[in-house]
SEZAMAR-577620 format. One line per field, with one value per residue (C-alpha): residue number from 0; residue in three letters; y, x, z. Coordinates in Angstrom, 1 decimal, decimal comma. Example, Ala and Ser with C-alpha at 12.3 -4.5 7.8 and 13.67 -1.06 7.14 Angstrom:
resi: (0;1)
resn: (ALA;SER)
py: (-4,5;-1,1)
px: (12,3;13,7)
pz: (7,8;7,1)
% end
This chain:
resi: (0;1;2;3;4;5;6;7;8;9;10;11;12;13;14;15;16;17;18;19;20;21;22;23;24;25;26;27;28;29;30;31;32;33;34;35;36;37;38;39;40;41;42;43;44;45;46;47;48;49;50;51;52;53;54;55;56;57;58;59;60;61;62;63;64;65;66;67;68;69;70;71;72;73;74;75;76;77;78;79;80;81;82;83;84;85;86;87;88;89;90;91;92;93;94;95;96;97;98;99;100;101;102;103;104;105;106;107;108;109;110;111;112;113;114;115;116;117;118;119;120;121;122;123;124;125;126;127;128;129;130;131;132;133;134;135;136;137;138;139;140;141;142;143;144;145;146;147;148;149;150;151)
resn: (UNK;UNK;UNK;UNK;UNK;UNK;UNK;UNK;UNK;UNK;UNK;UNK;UNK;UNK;UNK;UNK;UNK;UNK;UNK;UNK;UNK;UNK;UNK;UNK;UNK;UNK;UNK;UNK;UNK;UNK;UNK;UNK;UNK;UNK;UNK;UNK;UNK;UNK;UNK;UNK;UNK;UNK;UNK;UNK;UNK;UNK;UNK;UNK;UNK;UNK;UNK;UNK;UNK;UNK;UNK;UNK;UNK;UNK;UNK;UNK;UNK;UNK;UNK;UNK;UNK;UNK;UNK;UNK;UNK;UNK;UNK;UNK;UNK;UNK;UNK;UNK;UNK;UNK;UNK;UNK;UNK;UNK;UNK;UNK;UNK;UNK;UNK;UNK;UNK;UNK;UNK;UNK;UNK;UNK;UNK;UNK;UNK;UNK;UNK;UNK;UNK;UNK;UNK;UNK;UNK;UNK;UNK;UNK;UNK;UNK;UNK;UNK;UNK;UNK;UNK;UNK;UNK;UNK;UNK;UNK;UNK;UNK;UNK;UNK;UNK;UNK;UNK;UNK;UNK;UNK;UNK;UNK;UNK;UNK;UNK;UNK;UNK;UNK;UNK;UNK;UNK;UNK;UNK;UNK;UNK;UNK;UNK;UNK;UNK;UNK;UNK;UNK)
py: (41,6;41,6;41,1;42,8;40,6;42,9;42,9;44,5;43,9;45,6;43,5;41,2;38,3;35,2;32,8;32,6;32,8;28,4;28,0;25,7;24,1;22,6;19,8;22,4;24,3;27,2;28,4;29,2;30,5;30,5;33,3;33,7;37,5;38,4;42,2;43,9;45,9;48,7;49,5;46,3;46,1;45,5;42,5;40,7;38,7;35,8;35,1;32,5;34,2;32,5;34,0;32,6;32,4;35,9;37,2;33,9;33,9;37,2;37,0;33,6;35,6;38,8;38,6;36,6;36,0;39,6;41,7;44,3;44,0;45,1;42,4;43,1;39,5;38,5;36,3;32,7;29,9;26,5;23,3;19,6;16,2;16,2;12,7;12,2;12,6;12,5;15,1;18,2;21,0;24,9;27,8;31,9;32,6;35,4;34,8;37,8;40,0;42,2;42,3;45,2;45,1;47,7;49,4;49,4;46,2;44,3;41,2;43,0;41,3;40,2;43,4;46,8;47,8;47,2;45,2;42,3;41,8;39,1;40,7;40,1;44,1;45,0;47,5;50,3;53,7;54,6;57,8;59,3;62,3;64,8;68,5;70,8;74,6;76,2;73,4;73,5;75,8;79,8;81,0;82,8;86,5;88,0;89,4;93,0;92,8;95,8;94,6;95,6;92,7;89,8;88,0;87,4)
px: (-51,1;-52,7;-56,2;-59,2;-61,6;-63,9;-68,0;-69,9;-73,7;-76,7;-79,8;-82,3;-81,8;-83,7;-83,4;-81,9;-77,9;-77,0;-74,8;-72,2;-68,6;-66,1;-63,9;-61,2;-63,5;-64,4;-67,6;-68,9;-72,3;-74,5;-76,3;-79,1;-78,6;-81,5;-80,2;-82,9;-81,9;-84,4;-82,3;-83,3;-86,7;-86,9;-85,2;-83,8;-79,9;-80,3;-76,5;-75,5;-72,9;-70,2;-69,2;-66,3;-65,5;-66,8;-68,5;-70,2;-71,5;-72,5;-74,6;-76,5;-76,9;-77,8;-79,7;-82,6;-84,8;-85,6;-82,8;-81,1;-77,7;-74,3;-71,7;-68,2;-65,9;-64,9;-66,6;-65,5;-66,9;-67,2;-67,7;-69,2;-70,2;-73,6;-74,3;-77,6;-76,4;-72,4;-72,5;-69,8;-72,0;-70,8;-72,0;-71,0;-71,0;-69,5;-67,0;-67,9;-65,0;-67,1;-71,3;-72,8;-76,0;-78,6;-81,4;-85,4;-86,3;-89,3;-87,9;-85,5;-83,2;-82,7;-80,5;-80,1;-77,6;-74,2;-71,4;-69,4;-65,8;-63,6;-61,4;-64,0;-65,2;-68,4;-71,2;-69,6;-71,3;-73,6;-74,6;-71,8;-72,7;-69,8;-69,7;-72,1;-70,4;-72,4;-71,2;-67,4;-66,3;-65,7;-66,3;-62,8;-63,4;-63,5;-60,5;-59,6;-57,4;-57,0;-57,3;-54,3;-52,4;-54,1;-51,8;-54,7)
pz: (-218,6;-215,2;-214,6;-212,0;-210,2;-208,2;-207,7;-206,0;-206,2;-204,0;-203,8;-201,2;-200,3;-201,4;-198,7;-195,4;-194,8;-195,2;-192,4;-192,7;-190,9;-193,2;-191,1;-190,4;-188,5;-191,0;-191,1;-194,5;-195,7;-199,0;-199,6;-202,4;-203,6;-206,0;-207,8;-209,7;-213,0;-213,6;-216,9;-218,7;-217,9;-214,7;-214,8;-212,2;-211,4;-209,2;-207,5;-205,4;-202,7;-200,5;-197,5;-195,4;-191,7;-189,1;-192,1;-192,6;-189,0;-189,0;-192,5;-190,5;-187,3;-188,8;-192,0;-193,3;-196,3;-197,7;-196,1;-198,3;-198,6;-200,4;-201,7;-202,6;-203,9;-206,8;-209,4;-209,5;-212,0;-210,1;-211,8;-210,7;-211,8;-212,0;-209,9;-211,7;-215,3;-214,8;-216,8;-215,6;-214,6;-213,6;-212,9;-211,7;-208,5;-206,0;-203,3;-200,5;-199,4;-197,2;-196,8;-195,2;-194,2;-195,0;-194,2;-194,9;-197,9;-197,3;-195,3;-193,0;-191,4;-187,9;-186,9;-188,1;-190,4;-190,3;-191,7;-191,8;-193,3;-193,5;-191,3;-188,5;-187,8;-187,7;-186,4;-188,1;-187,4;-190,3;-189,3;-190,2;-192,4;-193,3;-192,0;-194,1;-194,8;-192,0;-189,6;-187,3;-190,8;-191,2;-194,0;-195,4;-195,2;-198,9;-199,8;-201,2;-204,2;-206,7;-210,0;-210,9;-208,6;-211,0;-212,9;-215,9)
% end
């Protein structure tokens, strides 16, 4: 049987993007997401969120403690040895496909909308809003059909 590993969370950020270079030369960043739940009493998620590469760089240029944003990865559960306890510890977290930045939330971020994705594109056009009916469209005139020539 095949399995599904896709999440996508909308939420604030509770720090700033970490920035980080592993020794191949990938940039990685760690990203608090906090995602409140009005369902459940307004309780709130906290996620820790690891971005990889463009999308890492962009999330560090971009966005900072506060800024309102949409995450879609997969769910991963890492584990460690604690080095205090030597104890193996673990714990959830999301591995970020694609983040897009949004609009408005109380920190804002250092730009304005947008999105990054692993592919590298980003600054997408959000405006976008599809034609209404009284927009570029004619409206079919009505058509004349005796009764009669219904099939019903």
């Amino acid at each position: 049987m095949s399995s599904f590993n896709k999440v996508i969370l909308v939420g604030n950020l509770t720090r700033d993007p970490e920035l980080r270079f592993i020794p191949s030369g990938a940039a990685v960043a760690t990203l608090g997401l906090a995602v409140n739940n009005p369902r459940a009493d307004n309780e709130t998620l906290f996620v820790d969120v690891t971005v990889w590469n463009k999308v890492a760089e962009n999330c560090s240029k971009f966005l900072s403690k506060g800024s309102p944003v949409l995450v879609e990865g997969r769910l991963i559960y890492r584990t460690w040895d604690d080095k205090n306890t030597g104890q193996k510890r673990g714990k959830h977290e999301i591995v970020a496909e694609t983040v897009q930045f949004l609009r408005g939330g109380s920190g804002g971020g250092r730009g304005e909308g947008g999105s990054s994705q692993q592919d590298g594109y980003s600054d997408f056009d959000q405006s976008y809003e599809p034609p209404s009916q009284g927009k570029g469209r004619q409206a079919m005139p009505p058509v004349d059909m005796p009764d009669d020539d219904i099939p019903f």
